[in-house]
C-alpha positions in Angstrom: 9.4 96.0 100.5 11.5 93.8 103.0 12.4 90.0 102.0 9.6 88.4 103.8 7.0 90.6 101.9 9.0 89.7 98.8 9.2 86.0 99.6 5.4 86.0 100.2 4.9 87.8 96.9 7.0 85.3 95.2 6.3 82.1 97.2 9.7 81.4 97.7 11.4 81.4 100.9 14.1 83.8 102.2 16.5 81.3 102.0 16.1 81.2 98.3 16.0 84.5 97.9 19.1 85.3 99.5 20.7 82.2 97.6 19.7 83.9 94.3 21.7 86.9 95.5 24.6 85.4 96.8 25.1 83.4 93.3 24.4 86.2 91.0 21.1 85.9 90.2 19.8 89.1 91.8 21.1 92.1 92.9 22.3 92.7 96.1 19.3 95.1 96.9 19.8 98.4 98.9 19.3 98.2 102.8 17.5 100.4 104.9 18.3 102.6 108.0 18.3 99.6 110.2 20.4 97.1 107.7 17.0 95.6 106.3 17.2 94.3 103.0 14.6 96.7 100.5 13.1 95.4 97.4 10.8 96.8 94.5 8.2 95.7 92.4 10.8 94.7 89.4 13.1 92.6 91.7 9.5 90.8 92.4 9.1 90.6 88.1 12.6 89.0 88.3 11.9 86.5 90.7 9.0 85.4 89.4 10.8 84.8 86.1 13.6 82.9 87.1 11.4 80.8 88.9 9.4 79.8 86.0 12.7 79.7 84.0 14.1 77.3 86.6 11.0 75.5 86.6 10.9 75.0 83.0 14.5 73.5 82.8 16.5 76.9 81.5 20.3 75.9 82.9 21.7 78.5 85.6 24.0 79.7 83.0 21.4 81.3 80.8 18.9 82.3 84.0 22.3 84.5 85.1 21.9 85.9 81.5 18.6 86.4 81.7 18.5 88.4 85.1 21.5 90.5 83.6 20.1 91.2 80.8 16.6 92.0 82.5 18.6 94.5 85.0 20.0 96.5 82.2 16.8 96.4 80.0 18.8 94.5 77.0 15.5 94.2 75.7 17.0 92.3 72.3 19.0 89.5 74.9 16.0 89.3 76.9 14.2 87.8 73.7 16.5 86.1 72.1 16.7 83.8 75.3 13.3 83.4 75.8 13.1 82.3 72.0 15.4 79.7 72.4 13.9 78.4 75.8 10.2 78.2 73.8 11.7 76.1 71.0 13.3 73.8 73.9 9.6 73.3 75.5 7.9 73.2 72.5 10.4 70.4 71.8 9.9 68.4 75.1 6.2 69.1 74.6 6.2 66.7 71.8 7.8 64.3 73.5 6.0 64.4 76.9 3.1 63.7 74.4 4.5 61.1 72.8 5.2 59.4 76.3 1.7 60.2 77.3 0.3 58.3 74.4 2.8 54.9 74.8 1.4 55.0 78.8 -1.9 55.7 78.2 -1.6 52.9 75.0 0.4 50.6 77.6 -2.4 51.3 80.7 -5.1 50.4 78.2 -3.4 46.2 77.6 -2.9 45.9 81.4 -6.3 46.6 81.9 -7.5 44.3 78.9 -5.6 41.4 80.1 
């Protein structure tokens, strides 16, 4: 597939796409007879991922790691850094809860008053 089917696939922009290539994040993909950028349906997976990595806070350093580790199947890395990034949500889940219940505590008084 070209980039604009991928970035409608992926609902993120060509710009982006092409900025996850040119800092390491993807492959630079093969090009076709007229210089067109081609993709597949893994460079899709992989875009999708580090978007929901990047989304969920993983640093750039350990998205790179991922998306090399994902491009040579290293199966073991691929888990051991997704295991690590769950116990870090799982972490700011307790405290997102934590600040849910002071606000909701706090929005409760200011309405009492």
């Amino acid at each position: 597939m070209k980039i604009g089917q991928l970035s409608k696939e992926t609902k993120l922009s060509v710009y982006t796409i092409r900025f996850y290539e040119k800092i390491g994040l993807l492959q630079k993909p093969s090009k076709d007879q007229s210089g067109h950028r081609i993709y597949d349906e893994s460079d899709a997976e992989l875009i999708n991922w580090i978007a929901c990595l990047k989304n969920s806070g993983m640093s750039l350093n350990k998205i790179k790691e991922y998306s090399y580790a994902f491009r040579f199947k290293e199966n073991n890395k691929l888990a051991e850094l997704l295991e690590i990034h769950l116990v870090k949500l799982k972490s700011q889940s307790v405290d997102i809860e934590h600040y849910i219940d002071v606000t909701e505590e706090k929005l409760k008084r200011l309405k009492n008053t």
